[in-house]
C-alpha positions as CSV (number, residue, x, y, z in Angstrom):
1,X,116.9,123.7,102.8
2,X,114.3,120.5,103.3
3,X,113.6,119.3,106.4
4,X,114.6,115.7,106.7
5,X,111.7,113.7,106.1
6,X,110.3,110.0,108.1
7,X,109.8,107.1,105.4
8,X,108.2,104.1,105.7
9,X,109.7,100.7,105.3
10,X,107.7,97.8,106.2
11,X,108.9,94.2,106.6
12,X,106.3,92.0,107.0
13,X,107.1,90.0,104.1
14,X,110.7,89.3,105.5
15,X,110.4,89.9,109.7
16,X,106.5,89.5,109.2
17,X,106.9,86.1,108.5
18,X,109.1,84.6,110.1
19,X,106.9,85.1,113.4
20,X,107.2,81.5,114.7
21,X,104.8,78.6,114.0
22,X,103.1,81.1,111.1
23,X,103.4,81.9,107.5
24,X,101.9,83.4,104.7
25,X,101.6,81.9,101.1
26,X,103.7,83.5,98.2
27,X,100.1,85.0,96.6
28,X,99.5,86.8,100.4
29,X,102.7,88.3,100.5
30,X,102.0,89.5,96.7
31,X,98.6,90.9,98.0
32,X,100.9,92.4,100.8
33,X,102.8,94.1,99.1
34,X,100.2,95.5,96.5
35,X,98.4,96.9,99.6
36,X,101.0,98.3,100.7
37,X,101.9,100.3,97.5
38,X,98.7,101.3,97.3
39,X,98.5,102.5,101.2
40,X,102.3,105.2,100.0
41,X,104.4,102.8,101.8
42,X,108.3,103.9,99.9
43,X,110.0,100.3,100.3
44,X,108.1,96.8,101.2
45,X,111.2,94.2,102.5
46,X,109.7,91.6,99.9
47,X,111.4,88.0,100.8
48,X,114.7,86.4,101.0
49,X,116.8,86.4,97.6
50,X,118.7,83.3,98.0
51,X,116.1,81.2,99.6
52,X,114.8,79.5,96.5
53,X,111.2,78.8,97.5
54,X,111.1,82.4,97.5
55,X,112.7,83.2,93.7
56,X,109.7,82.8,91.5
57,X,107.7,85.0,93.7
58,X,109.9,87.9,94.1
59,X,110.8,87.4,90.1
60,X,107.2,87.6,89.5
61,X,106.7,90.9,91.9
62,X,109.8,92.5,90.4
63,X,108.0,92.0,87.0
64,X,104.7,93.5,88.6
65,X,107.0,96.6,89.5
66,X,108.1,96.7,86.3
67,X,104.3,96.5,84.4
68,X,103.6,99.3,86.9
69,X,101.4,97.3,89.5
70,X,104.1,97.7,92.5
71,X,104.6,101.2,91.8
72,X,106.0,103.7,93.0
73,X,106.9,101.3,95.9
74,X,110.5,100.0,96.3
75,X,110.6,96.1,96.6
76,X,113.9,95.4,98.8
77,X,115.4,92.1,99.2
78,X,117.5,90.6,102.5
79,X,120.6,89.3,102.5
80,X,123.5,88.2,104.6
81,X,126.6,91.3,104.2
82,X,128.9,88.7,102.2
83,X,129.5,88.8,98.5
84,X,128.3,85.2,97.9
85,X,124.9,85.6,98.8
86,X,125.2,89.4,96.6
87,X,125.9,87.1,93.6
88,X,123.2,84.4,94.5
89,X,121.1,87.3,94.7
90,X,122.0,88.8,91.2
91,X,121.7,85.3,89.8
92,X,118.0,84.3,91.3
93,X,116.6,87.6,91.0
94,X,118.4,90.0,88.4
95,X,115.6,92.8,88.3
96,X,116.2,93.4,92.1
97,X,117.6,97.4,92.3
98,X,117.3,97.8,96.4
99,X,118.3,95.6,99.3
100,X,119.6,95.5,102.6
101,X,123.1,93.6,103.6
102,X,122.8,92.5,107.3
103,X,125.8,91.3,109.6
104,X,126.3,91.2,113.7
105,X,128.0,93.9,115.0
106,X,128.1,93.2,119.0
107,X,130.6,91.6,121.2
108,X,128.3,89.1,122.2
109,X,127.1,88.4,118.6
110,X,130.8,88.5,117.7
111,X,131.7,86.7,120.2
112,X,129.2,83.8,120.9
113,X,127.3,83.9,117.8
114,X,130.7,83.7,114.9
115,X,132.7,81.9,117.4
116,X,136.2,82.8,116.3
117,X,134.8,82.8,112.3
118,X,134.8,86.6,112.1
119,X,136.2,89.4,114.4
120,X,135.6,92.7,114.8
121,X,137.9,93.7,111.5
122,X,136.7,91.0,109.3
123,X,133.3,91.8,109.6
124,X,134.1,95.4,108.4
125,X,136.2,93.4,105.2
126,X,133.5,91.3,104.7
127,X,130.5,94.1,104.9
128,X,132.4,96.7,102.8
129,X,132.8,93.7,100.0
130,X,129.5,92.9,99.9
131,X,128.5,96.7,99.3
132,X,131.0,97.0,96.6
133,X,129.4,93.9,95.0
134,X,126.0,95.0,95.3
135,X,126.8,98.2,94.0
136,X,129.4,96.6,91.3
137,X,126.3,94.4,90.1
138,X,123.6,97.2,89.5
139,X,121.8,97.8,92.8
140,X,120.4,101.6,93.0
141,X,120.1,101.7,96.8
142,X,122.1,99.7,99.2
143,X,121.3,99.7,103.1
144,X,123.7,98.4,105.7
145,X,122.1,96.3,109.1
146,X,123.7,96.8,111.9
147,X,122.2,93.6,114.0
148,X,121.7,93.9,117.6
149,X,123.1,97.6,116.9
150,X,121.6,98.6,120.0
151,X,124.3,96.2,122.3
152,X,127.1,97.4,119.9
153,X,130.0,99.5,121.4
154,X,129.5,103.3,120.0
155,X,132.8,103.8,118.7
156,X,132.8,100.3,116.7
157,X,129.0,101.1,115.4
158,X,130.4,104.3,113.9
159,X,133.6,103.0,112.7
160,X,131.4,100.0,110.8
161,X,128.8,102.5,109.5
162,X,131.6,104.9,108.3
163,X,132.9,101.8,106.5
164,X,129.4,101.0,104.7
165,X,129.5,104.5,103.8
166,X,133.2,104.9,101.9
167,X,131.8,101.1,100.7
168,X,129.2,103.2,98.7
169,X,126.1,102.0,101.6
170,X,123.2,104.5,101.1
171,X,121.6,104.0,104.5
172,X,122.7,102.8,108.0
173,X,119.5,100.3,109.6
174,X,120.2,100.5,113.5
175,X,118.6,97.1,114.4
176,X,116.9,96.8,118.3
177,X,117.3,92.9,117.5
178,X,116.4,91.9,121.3
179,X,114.4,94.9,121.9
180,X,116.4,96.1,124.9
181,X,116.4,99.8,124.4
182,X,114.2,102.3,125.7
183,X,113.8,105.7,123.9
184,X,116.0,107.4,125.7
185,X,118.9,105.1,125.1
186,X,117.8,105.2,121.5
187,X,117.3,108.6,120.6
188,X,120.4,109.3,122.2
189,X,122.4,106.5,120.7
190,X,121.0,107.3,117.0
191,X,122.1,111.0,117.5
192,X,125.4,110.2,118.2
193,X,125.5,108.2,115.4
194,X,123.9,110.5,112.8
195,X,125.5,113.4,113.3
196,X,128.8,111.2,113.8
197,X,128.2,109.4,109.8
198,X,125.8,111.9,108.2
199,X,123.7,109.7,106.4
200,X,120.2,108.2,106.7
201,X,119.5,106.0,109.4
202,X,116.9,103.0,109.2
203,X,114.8,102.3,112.4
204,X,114.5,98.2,112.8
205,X,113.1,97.8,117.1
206,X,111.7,94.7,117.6
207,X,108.8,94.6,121.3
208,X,110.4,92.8,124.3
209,X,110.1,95.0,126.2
210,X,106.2,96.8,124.7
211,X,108.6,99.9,123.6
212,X,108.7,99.1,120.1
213,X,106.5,101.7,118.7
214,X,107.5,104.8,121.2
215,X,111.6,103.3,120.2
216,X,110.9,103.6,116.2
217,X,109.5,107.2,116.8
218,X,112.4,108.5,119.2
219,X,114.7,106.9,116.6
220,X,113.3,108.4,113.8
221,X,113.3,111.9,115.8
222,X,116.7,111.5,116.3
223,X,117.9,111.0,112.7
224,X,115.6,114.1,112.0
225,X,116.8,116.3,114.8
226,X,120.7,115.6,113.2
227,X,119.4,116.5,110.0
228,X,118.9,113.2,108.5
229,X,116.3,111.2,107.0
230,X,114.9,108.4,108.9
231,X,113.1,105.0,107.4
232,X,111.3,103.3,109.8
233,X,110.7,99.5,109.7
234,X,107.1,98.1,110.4
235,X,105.2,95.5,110.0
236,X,101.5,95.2,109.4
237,X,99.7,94.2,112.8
238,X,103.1,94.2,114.7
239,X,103.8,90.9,113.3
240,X,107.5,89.8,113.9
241,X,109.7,87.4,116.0
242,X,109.1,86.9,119.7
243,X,106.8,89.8,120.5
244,X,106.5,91.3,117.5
245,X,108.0,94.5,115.4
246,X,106.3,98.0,115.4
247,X,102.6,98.3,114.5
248,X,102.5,100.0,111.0
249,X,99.0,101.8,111.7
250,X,100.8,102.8,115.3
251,X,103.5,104.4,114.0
252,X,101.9,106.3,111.3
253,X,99.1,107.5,113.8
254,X,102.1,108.8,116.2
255,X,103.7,110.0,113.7
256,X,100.4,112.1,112.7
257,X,98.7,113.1,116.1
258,X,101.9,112.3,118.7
259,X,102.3,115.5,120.6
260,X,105.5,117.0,119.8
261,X,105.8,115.3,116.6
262,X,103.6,118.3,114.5
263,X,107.4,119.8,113.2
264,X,108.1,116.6,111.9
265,X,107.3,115.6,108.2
266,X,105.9,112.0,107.2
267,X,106.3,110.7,103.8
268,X,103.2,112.6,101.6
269,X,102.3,109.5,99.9
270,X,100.8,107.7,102.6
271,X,97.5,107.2,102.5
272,X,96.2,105.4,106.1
273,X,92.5,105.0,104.2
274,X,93.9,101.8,103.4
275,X,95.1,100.5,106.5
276,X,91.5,98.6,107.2
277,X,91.5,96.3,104.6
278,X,95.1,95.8,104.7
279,X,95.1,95.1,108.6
280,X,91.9,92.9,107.7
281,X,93.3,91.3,104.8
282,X,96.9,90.1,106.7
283,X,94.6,89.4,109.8
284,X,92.9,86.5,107.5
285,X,96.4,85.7,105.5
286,X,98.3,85.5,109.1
287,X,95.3,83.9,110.4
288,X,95.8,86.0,113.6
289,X,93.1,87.9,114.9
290,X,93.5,91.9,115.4
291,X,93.5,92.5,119.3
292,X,89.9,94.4,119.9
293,X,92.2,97.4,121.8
294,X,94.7,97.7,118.6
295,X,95.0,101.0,117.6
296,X,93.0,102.8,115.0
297,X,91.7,98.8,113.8
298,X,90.9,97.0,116.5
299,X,87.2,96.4,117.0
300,X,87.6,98.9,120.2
301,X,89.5,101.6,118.9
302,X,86.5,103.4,118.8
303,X,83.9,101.8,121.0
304,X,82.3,104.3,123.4
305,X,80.1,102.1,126.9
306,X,80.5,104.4,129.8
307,X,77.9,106.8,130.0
308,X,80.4,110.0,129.9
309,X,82.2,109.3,127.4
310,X,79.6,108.1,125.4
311,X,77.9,111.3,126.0
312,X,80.7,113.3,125.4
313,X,82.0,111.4,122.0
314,X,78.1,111.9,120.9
315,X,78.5,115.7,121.5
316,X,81.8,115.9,119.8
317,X,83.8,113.0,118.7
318,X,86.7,115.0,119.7
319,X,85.9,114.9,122.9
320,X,87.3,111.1,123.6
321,X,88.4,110.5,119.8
322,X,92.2,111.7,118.9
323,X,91.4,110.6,114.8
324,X,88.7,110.2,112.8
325,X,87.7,106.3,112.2
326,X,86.7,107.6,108.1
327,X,90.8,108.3,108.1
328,X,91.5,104.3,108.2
329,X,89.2,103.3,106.1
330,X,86.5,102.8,108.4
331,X,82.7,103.3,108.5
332,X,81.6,102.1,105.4
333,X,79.1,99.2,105.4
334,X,80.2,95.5,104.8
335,X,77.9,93.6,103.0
336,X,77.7,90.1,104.4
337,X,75.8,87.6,101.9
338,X,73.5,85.2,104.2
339,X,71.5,83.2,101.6
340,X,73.0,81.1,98.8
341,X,76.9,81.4,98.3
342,X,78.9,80.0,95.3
343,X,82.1,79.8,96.3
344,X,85.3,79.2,93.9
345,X,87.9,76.3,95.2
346,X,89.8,74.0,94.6
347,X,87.7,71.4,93.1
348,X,85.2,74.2,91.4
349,X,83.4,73.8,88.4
350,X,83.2,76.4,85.2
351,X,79.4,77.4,86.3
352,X,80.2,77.7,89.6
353,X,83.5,79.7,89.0
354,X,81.6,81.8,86.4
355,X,79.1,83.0,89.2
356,X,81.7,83.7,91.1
357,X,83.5,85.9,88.7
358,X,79.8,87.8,87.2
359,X,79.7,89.0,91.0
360,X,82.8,90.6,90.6
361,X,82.3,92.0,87.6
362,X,84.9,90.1,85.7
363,X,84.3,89.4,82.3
364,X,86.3,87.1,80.1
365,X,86.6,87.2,76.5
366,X,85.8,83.2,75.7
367,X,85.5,80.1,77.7
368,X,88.9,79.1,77.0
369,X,90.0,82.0,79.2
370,X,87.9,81.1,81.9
371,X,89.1,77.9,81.8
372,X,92.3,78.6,82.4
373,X,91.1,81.1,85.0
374,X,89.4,79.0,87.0
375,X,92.9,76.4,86.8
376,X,94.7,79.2,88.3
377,X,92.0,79.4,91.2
378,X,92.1,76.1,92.0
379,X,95.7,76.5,92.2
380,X,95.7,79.7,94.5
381,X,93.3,77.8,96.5
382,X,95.8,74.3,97.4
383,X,98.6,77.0,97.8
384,X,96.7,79.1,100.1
385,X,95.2,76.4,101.7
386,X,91.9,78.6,103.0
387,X,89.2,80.5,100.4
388,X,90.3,83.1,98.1
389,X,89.1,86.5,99.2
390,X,87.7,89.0,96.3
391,X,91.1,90.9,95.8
392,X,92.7,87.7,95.7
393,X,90.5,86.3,92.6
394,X,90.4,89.9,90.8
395,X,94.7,90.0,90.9
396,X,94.9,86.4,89.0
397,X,92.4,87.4,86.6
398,X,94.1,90.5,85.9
399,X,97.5,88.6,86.1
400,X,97.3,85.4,85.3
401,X,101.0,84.9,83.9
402,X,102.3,86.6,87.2
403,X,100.0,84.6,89.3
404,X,101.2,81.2,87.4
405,X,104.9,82.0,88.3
406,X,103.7,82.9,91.7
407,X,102.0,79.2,92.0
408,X,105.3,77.1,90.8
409,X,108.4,76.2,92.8
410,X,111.3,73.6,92.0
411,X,112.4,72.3,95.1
């Protein structure tokens, strides 16, 4: 029999973004999202459905996935757990195949947050409709959000999972929402539940308390340890609400070199030589710097000043080094132009915009391509409102359809 394997999901295009007084542009959370595919991530929590600021752009990545560009990677949408917004959804987005339905299930959410709209039995009525919806409408893989799971009575968290479940769910996600437990509480808690509901249990901890990373992994060990897979949420440079959700580098380097954690398996797809340009790249979209003590990216992670362990990580890196800096992507030079710099904007000219595009070795057939090219990049540059980097040029000459639908909204 297969041992239960840890997946990652990573949200930083739903929770990501919604860190307060920040955002990221529709063409970052694109680039997101192809970095992310490209780093083995299995599912990237794209966007928001029925928010319609947000429909051309997850139209236009659910076509990507379709020409092969977000592939294998799932693109999952969010949704409230009620069968209006699973129509809205089918409506605004009718390629979507995977998505996550997400209602309260604590007293005090129940209580204080519905105020007398929904009890404890109509939010199981209400969830288990939704599911049947989704599934009803064509969606391949359904999971069910428990929020603030973590303050939710056992005996009610079970009896609402083991109604997603006979709903047709395929997935439980056992949301930390204030970030109150610890990994004890956790592990224990997502035990009980997995071997109570035998099914896969997502791991959504959010950092309060500066747990969130050792939380994900105990919860994950947990759904293992019952026999079940476990999908653990992240978010690129801990982004998130308040203090932040788990670290995606962090929990795939626990994962990896964690003592204890050698008899449990990771996804095989992932591929952490990405993670410097994708931590770099959402560093610049986020406009957040990387802490220098982040691990595996920050500009410390492998820094060496006192003389003995200087002397000792010269002798043998393993000596104060856990991982190798080449794994992440690391070490290789970074050419940094200091003379004359053509830059492509939003009030560029075709010569300019040409140079631009020679450099990176993007040739177009006739200037009536680069013209509308270099509309496009003027475009990208008013909706990103900084400079394009080099990825971000290459994917709207490669795409310029895609990147055209990405550009438009209708308010």
């Amino acid at each position: 029999m297969a041992k239960p394997k840890i997946y990652i999901i990573d949200v930083t295009n739903r929770d990501g973004v919604q860190t307060s007084r920040i955002c990221l542009s529709k063409l970052q959370k694109t680039m997101i999202n192809l970095y992310l595919n490209e780093m083995g991530v299995f599912q990237s929590e794209f966007g928001f459905p029925v928010t319609r600021h947000e429909t051309n752009y997850l139209n236009a990545n659910l076509e990507l996935a379709l020409k092969g560009a977000l592939s294998p990677i799932r693109l999952s949408g969010w949704l409230r757990a009620t069968r209006e917004d699973v129509k809205n959804t089918f409506k605004m987005t009718p390629a979507i195949k995977h998505m996550n339905l997400s209602i309260s299930t604590s007293d005090q959410m129940i209580i204080h947050k519905f105020k007398g709209k929904l009890d404890h039995e109509s939010i199981l009525k209400e969830m288990a409709q939704a599911v049947k919806e989704a599934r009803k409408s064509g969606a391949e893989c359904i999971g069910v959000n428990a929020e603030d799971a973590s303050r939710t009575k056992m005996e009610y968290l079970i009896e609402f999972s083991l109604a997603a479940k006979e709903a047709g769910a395929n997935r439980i996600r056992y949301c930390d929402t204030l970030g109150c437990d610890t990994p004890f509480s956790i592990y224990e808690r997502i035990k009980i539940l997995a071997e109570a509901i035998e099914m896969p249990i997502e791991i959504h901890c959010h950092n309060d308390l500066g747990l969130v990373v050792a939380n994900s992994i105990m919860g994950a060990k947990a759904a293992n340890d019952s026999g079940q897979d476990a999908y653990i949420n992240t978010c690129v440079n801990g982004m998130g609400e308040r203090a932040g959700n788990a670290d995606l580098v962090s929990v795939i380097l626990a994962i990896k070199y964690g003592n204890g954690m050698q008899d449990y398996v990771l996804d095989e797809r992932i591929n952490l030589k990405v993670a410097w340009k994708l931590c770099k790249y959402a560093s610049y979209a986020f406009g957040v710097p990387v802490p220098i003590n982040q691990p595996g990216i920050g500009a410390n992670a492998f820094a060496h000043e006192s003389g003995i362990h200087a002397d000792g990580a010269l002798k043998d890196r393993r000596n104060y080094e856990l991982y190798d800096f080449e794994e992440l992507g690391r070490g290789e030079a970074e050419i940094i132009e200091t003379g004359r710099k053509i830059t492509a904007g939003e009030y560029s000219g075709i010569k300019g915009f040409r140079n631009v595009y020679d450099k990176l070795e993007v040739v177009f057939h006739d200037d009536s391509e680069a013209t509308e090219i270099l509309e496009l990049v003027r475009y990208a540059n008013v909706h990103n409102q900084k400079p394009l980097v080099d990825e971000e040029l290459k994917f709207i000459a490669k795409y310029p359809d895609i990147a055209r639908k990405i550009f438009t909204m209708h308010p």
